[in-house]
C-alpha positions as CSV (number, residue, x, y, z in Angstrom):
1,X,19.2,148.7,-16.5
2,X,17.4,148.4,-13.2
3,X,14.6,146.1,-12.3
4,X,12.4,148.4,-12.4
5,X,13.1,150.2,-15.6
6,X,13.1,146.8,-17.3
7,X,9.3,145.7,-16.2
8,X,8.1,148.8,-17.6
9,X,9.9,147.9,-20.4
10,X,8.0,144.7,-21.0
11,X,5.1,146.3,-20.1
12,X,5.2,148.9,-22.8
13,X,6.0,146.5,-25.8
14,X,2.8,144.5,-24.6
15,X,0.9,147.2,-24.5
16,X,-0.4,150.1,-28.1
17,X,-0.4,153.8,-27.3
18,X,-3.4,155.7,-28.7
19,X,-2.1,158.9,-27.1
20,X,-2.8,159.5,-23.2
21,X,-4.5,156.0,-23.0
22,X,-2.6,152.4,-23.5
23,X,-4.3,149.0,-23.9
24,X,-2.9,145.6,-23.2
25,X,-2.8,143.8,-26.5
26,X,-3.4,140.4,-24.6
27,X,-6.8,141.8,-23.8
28,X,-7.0,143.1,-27.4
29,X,-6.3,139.9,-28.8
30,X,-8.7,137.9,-26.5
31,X,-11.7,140.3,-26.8
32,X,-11.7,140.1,-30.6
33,X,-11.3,136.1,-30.6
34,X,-14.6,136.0,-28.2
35,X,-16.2,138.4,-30.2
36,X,-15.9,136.9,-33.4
37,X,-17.0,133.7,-31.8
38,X,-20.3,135.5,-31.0
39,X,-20.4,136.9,-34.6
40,X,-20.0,133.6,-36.0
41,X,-23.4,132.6,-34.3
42,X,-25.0,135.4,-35.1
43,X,-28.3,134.7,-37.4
44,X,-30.7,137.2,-38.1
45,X,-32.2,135.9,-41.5
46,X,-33.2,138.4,-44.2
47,X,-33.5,141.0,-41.9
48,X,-32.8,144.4,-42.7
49,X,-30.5,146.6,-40.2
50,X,-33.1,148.5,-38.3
51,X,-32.7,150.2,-34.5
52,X,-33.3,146.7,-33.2
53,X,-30.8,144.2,-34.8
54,X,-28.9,146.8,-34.9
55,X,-28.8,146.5,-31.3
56,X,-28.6,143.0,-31.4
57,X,-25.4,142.8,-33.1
58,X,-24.0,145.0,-30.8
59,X,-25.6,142.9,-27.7
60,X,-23.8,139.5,-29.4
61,X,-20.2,141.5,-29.3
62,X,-20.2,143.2,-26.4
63,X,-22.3,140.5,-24.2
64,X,-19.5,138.0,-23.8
65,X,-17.0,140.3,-23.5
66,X,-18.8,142.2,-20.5
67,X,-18.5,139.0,-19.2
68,X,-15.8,137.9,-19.7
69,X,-14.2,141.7,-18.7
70,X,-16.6,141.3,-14.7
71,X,-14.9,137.7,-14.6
72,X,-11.5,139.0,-14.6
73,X,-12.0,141.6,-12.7
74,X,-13.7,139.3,-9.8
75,X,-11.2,137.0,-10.3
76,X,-7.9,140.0,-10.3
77,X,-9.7,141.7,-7.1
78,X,-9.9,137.7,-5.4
79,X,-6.1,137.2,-6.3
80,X,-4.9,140.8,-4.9
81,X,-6.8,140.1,-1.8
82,X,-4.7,137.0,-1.4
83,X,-1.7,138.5,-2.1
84,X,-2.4,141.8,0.5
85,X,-3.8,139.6,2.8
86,X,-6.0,142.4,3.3
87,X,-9.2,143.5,2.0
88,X,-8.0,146.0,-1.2
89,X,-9.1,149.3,-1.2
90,X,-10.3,151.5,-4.1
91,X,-6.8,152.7,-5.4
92,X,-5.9,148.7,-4.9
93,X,-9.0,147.8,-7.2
94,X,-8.9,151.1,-9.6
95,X,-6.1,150.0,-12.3
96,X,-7.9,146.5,-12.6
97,X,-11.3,148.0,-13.2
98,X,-9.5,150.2,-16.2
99,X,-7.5,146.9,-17.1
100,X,-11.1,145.1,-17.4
101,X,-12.4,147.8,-18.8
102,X,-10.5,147.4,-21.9
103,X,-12.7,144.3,-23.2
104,X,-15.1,146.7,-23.7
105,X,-13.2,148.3,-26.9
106,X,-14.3,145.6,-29.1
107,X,-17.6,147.6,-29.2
108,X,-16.4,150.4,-30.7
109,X,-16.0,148.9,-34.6
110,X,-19.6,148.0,-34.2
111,X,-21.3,151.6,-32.7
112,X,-19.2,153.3,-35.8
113,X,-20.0,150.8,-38.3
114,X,-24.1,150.1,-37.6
115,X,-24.6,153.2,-38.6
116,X,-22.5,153.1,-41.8
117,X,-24.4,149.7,-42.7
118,X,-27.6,150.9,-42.4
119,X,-27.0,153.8,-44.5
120,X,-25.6,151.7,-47.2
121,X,-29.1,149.5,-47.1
122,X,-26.9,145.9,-45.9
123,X,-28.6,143.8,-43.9
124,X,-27.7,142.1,-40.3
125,X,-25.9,139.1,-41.3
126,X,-23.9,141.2,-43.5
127,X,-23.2,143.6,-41.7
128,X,-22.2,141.1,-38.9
129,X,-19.7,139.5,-41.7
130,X,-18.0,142.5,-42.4
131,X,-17.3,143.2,-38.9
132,X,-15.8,139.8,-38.8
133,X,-13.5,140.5,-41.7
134,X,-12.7,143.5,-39.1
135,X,-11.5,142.0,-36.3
136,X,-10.1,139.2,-38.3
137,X,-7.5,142.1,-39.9
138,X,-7.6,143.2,-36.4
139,X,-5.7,140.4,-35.0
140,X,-3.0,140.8,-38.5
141,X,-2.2,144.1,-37.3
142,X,-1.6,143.2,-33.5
143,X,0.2,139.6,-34.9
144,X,2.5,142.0,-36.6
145,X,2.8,144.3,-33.6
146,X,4.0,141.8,-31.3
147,X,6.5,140.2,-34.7
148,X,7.8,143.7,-34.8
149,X,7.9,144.3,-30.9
150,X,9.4,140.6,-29.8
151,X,12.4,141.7,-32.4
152,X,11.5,139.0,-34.3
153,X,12.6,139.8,-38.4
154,X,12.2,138.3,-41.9
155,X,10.4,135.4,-42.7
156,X,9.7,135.0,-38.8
157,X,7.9,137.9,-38.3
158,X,5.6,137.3,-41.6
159,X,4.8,134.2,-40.4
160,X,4.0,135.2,-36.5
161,X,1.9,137.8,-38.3
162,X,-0.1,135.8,-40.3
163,X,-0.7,133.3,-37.6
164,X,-2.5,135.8,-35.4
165,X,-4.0,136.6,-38.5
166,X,-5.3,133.2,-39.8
167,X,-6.7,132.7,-36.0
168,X,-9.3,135.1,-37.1
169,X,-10.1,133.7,-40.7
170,X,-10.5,130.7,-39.5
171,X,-13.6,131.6,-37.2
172,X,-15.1,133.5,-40.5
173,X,-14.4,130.7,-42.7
174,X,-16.4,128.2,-40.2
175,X,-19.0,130.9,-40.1
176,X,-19.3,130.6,-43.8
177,X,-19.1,127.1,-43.9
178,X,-22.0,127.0,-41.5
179,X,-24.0,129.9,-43.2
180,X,-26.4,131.3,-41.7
């Protein structure tokens, strides 16, 4: 196998196929960690899931992980000017502004679920718990993607999966703890 053929090997098994489009499960991983931080904060008492917190809850997930998705990306562009020793150009900059852009997914559980929640009459905080208990079984499915992808089998991959897992639970449980 050639050099070549075996870094786009590695690549693929760190990266999930939806289709045309493929997303690095590092950034997957690290999105839903910071946005269940920003969950775990959120406090919106007794109030009732209108256009407004609505829009909140979205703002608290998707805030930090703009952020956080700008940072890299100033960060990426700073190191692949170093390492052209040039000033990069758009198709130098292009694949790290889609890389980035991948943060931004973590959104998408919330714009399909606020709508669901308000239908169903919950309120903010609720609805901000559920979405927790999302991205917590979130990170059980992509701790048992990379178990299964790093060829790992048995007990070993159980436990890599729950680990990921448990990550997650963890923030929920001292969300709870906390209470809002």
């Amino acid at each position: 196998m050639t050099a070549e053929r075996q870094s786009n090997s590695k690549a693929q098994r760190a990266e999930i196929e939806l289709g045309p489009l493929r997303f690095r499960i590092s950034i997957l991983i690290y999105a839903s960690i910071v946005s269940l931080a920003a969950l775990a904060v959120y406090d919106e008492p007794d109030s009732p899931l209108t256009w407004g917190t609505g829009l909140s809850l979205l703002l608290v997930v998707v805030g930090p992980v703009a952020a956080l998705a700008i940072a890299h990306l100033f960060a990426e562009v700073a190191h692949e000017q170093l390492l052209l020793g040039r000033t990069p150009g758009w198709s130098d900059v292009r694949p790290l502004v889609a890389l980035n852009l991948q943060f931004l997914l973590v959104g998408i559980p919330v714009i399909i679920w606020l709508p669901i929640a308000a239908a169903l009459g919950l309120d903010a905080n609720d609805s901000s718990l559920i979405l927790m208990l999302f991205k917590s079984a979130a990170l059980f499915v992509l701790g048992g993607v990379i178990a299964q992808r790093s060829s790992t089998s048995g007990v070993l991959r159980v436990v890599i999966t729950l680990v990921y897992g448990t990550l997650g639970l963890l923030i929920v449980l001292a969300e709870l703890a906390v209470g809002h």
